[in-house]
C-alpha positions in Angstrom: 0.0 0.0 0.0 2.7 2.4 1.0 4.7 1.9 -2.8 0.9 2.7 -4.4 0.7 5.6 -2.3 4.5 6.6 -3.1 4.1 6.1 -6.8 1.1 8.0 -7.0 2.7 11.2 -5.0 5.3 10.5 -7.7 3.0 11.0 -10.8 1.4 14.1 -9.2 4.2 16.2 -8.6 5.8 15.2 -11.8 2.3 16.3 -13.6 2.4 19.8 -11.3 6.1 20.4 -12.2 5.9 21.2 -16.0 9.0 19.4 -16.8 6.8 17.6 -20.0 5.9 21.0 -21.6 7.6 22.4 -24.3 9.3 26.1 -23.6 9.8 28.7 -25.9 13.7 29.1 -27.8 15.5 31.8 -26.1 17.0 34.0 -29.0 20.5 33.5 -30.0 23.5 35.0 -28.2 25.4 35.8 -31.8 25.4 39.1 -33.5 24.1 39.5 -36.7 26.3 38.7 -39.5 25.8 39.5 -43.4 29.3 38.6 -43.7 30.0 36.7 -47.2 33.5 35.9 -48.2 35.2 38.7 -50.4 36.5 37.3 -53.6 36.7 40.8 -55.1 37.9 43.9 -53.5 34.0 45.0 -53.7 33.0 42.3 -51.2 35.5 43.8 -48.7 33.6 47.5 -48.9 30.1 45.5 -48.3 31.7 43.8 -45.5 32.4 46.7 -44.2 29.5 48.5 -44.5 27.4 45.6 -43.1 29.5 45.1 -39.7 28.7 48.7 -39.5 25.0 47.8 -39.6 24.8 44.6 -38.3 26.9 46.2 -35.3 29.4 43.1 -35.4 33.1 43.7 -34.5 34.0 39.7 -35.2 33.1 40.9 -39.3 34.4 44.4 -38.7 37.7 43.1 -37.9 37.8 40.2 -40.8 38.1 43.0 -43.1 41.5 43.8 -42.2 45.0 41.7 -42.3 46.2 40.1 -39.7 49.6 39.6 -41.3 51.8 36.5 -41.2 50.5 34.1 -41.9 47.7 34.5 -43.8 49.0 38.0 -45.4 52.4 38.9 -46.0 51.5 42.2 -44.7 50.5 44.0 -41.4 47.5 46.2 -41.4 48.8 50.1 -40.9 46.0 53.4 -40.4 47.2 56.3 -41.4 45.3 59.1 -39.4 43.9 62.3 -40.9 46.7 64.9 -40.6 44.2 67.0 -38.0 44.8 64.4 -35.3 48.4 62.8 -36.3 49.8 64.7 -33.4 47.4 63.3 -30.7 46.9 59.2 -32.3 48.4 56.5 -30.7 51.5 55.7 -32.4 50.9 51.9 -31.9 47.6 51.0 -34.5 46.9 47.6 -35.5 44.3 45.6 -36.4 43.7 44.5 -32.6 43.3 48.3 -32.0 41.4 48.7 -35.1 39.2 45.7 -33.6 39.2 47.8 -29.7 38.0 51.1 -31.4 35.2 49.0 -33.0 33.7 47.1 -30.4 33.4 50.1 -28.2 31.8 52.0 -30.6 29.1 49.4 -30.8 28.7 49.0 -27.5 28.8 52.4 -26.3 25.8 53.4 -28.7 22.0 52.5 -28.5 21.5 48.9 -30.7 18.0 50.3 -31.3 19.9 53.2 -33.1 21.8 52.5 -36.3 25.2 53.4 -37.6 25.2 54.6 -41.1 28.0 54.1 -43.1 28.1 55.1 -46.7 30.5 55.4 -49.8 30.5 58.1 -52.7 32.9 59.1 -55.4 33.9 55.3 -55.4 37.4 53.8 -57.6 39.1 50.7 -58.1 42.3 50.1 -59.4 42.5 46.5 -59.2 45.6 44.2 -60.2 46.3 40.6 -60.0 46.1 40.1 -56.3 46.5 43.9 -54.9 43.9 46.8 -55.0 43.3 50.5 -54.2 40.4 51.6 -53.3 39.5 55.5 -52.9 36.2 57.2 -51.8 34.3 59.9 -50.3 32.7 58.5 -46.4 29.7 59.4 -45.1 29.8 58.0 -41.0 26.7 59.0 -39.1 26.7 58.2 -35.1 23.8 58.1 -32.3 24.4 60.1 -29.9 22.7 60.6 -26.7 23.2 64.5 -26.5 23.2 65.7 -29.8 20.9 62.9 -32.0 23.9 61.8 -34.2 27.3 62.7 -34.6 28.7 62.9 -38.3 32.1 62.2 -39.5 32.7 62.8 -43.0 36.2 62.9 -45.3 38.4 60.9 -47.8 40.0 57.5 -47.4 42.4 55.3 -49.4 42.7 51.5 -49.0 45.2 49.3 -50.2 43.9 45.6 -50.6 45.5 42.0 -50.9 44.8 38.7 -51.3 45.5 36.4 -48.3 46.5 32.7 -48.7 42.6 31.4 -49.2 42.7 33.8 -51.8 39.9 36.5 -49.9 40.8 40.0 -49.8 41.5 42.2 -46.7 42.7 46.2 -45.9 46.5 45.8 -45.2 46.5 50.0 -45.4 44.3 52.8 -44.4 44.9 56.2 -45.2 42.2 59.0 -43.7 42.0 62.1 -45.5 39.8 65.0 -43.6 37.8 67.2 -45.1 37.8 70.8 -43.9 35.3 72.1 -41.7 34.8 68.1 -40.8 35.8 65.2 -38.0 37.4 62.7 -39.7 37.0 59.1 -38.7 40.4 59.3 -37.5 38.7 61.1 -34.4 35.8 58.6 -34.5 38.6 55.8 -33.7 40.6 58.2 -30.9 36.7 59.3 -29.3 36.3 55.4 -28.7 39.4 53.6 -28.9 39.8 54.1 -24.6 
């Protein structure tokens, strides 16, 4: 009598428990990635544009080399000449990759970062590139709605061993009147 009565306590608290009933997924931990891999200098500037809006600094910082050895070449930023005095004399891409993950973090995710490109060139060669534009780089900001950083930029591109370009140079041209996205990186490198 006692193992009937103990089996049947059994089945009643197992029943009031909801271990049996189905729960609803959580969502996924992972950033969103549009990510695709860049067998043309072209891919590299979507990239780019797309860890900007997907807000994803594991993408961000696949655009750049990571020399030796995958690239025979270290990535180097040159900064806009309005800031060279004040930059940190040490950029790389894990810098690069620092300045990034901040700035994503440090703004609203319900807010996007816009990133665009005008005035566009390619000079592409066997397995090197230059690239040269006009950016557009508009930021929330809490006090002010958005901050915008405007100016020129030259990249210099290269194929890596699996053959998929990166940035292994960065030059930043300002405009006048304008921040640069040299002081985008120094405002949230720390």
């Amino acid at each position: 009598m006692k193992i009937i009565f103990i089996l049947i306590l059994s089945l009643l608290i197992l029943e009031g428990c909801d271990i049996f009933e189905t729960r609803d997924p959580k969502p996924p931990n992972n950033p969103r990635s549009n990510y695709k891999t860049p067998v043309e200098p072209k891919d590299v500037i979507n990239n780019l544009k797309n860890s900007f809006s997907d807000k994803n600094a594991n993408d961000y910082k696949m655009n750049f080399s990571s020399g030796s050895p995958l690239v025979s070449r270290n990535f180097n930023f040159v900064p806009s000449g309005n800031v060279l005095s004040i930059f940190p004399n040490e950029w790389n891409v894990d810098t690069e990759f620092q300045y990034f993950n901040n700035l994503i973090t440090r703004t609203s995710q319900d807010l996007p970062i816009i990133l665009s490109f005008s005035n566009e060139s390619y000079d592409i060669r066997a397995d090197s590139a230059i690239y040269t534009a006009e950016y557009f780089l508009s930021v929330p900001d809490p006090n002010s709605g958005s901050k915008i950083y405007d100016g020129n930029l030259r990249f210099m591109m290269k194929t890596d061993i699996n053959n998929a370009w990166v940035i292994y140079y960065w030059e930043d041209i300002a405009k006048s009147g304008s921040m640069s996205w040299s002081e985008l990186k120094i405002e949230f490198y720390l």
